[in-house]
Every structure is written in structure tokens, then in C-alpha cells.
N, C-alpha and C positions, 0 to 999 in steps of 0.2 A: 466550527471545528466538527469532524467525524472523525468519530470512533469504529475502526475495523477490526472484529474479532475473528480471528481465523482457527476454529478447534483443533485439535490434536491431528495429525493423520493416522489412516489406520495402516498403511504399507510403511514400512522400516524408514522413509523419507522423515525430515525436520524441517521446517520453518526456518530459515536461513535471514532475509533479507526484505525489504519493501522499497520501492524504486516508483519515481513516479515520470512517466515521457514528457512533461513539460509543467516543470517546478514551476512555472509565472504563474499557472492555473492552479492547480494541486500542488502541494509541497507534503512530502513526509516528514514532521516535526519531533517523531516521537516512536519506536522501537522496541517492543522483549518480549521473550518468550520465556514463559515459566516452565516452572519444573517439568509438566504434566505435560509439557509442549503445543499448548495455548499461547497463538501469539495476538499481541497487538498492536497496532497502527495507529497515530494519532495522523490526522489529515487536514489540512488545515485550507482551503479556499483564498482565492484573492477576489476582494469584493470590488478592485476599480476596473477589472476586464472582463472580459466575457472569454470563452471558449472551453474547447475541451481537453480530457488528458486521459492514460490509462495508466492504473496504478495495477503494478505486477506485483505478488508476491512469488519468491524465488524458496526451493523446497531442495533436499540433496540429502542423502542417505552420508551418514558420519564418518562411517569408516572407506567413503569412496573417494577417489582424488579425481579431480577434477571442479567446474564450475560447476553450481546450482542450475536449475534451470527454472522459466516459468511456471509457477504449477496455479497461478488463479491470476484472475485479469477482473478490475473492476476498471469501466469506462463510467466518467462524473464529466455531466456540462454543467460550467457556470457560467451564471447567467450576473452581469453588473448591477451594481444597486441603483436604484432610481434615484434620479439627481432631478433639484428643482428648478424650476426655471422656463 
């Protein structure tokens, strides 16, 4: 498991969301933002494939309507566990 801490921003935007582009590899398990507007992410690996994924966290200003958009991008490759044999 990783833990993704993402601090406050300092422009009028908030911490909205965490998305990850292919859950087989990364999956977001885990979601909040506290008061101070610290968010966090649990992230969780699949240990029987290999590849990669980009996990976006989405940011949007509260009194605006419309969607969030991407405001951080982490790219993670996983790598499979060694099998014996």
C-alpha cells in the first residue's frame, strides 16, 4: 500500500477526487480531506501483474460549477512479485 499526501493549496481551489487510469494496476482504496484541506489517498498495487497507471488527483474551487479538473498526476509502474519455479 501507498500513502499519498497531497497539502492544502494555496489558490482558492480544493482537493476534490483521486482517480486512478487503470485500477488492475493501482486502485484508489481509500479517500479525505480534512479540515485544513489535506487530502489523502490510500493506493493500493496488484502484486500478480506488471504495468503502469497514472493516478490524477482532481482540484476545483467550491463555489464554481462545473467539473474538477486535473491539478497532480503521479505515474507508478508495477513490477510482479517473483514466482518460484
Amino acid at each position: 500500500m501507498i500513502s499519498l499526501v497531497l497539502k492544502p493549496r494555496t489558490d482558492d481551489k480544493r482537493w476534490t477526487a483521486a482517480r486512478s487510469s487503470a485500477p488492475v494496476f493501482v486502485l484508489v482504496s481509500g479517500w479525505r480531506v480534512d479540515a485544513d484541506g489535506t487530502a489523502y489517498a490510500s493506493l493500493r498495487c496488484a502484486g500478480t501483474r506488471g504495468g503502469s497507471a497514472q493516478v490524477t488527483a482532481s482540484a476545483k474551487a467550491p463555489d464554481v460549477a462545473g467539473a474538477a479538473r486535473a491539478a497532480f498526476t503521479l505515474e507508478i509502474s508495477v513490477v510482479r512479485y517473483a514466482q518460484e519455479g
